[in-house]
C-alpha positions as CSV (number, residue, x, y, z in Angstrom):
1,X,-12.7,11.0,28.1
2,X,-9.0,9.8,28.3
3,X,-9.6,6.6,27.0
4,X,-11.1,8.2,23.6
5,X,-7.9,10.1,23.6
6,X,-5.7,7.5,23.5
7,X,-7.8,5.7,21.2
8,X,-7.9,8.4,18.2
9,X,-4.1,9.2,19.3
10,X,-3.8,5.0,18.2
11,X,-5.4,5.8,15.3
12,X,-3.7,8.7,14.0
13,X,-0.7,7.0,14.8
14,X,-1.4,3.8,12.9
15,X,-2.8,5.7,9.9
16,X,0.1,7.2,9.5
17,X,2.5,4.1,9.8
18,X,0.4,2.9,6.4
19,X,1.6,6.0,4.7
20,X,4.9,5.4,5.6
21,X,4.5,1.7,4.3
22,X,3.2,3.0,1.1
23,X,6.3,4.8,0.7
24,X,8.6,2.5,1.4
25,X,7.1,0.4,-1.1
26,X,6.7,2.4,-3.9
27,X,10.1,2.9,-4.9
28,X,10.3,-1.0,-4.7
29,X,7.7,-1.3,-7.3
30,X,9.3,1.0,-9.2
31,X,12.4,-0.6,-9.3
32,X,10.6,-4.3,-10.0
33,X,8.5,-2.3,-13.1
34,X,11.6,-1.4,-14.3
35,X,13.4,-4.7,-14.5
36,X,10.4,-6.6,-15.7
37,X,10.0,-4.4,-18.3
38,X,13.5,-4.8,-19.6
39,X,12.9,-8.8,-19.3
40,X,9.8,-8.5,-21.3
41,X,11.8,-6.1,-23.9
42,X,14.4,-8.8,-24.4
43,X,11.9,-11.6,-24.1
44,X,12.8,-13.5,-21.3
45,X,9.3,-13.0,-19.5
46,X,5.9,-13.1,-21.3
47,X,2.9,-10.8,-21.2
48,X,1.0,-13.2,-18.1
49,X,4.0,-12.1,-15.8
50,X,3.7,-8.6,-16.0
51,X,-0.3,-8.9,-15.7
52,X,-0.4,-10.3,-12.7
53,X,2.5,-7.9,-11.6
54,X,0.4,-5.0,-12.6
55,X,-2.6,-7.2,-10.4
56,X,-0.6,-7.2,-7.3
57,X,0.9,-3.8,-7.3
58,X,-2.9,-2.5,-7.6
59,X,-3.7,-5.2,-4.7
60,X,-1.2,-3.7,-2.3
61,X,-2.3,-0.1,-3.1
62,X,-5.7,-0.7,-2.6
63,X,-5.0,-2.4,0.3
64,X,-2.5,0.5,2.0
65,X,-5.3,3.3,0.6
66,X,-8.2,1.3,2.2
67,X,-6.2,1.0,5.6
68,X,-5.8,4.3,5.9
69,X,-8.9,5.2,5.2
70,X,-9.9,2.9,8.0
71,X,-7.5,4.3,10.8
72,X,-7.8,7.9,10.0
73,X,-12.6,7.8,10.0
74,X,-13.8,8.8,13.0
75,X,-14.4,5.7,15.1
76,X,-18.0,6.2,16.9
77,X,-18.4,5.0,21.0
78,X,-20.4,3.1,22.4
């Protein structure tokens, strides 16, 4: 009984380290939208940089939301 304990406690635990990753990260791709926008306003970037910008900021979300999901489901014994 302990051992399933300590293994949903693991869980919960790294479930919630992913939402705090997601956080962190956000404001990062905030601040990255921001400037490539600006460089695409003045011309110094084309339209193929900020697609696969757009691409990897829905990679990483995906990725955070999935592991989350993964840590926080009910894992079944045995």
């Amino acid at each position: 009984m302990a051992i399933v304990y300590i293994s949903d406690k693991a869980a919960t635990h790294q479930a919630k380290q992913w939402e705090e990753h997601r956080a962190n990260v956000n404001p990062l791709f905030l601040c990255l939208a921001i400037l490539l926008s600006t460089l695409y306003a003045t011309a110094i970037i084309d339209f193929k940089v900020l697609t696969y910008f757009a691409g990897f900021i829905a990679f990483v979300k995906i990725f955070c939301n999935l592991k989350i999901k993964e840590f926080k489901s009910p894992k079944k014994a045995g």
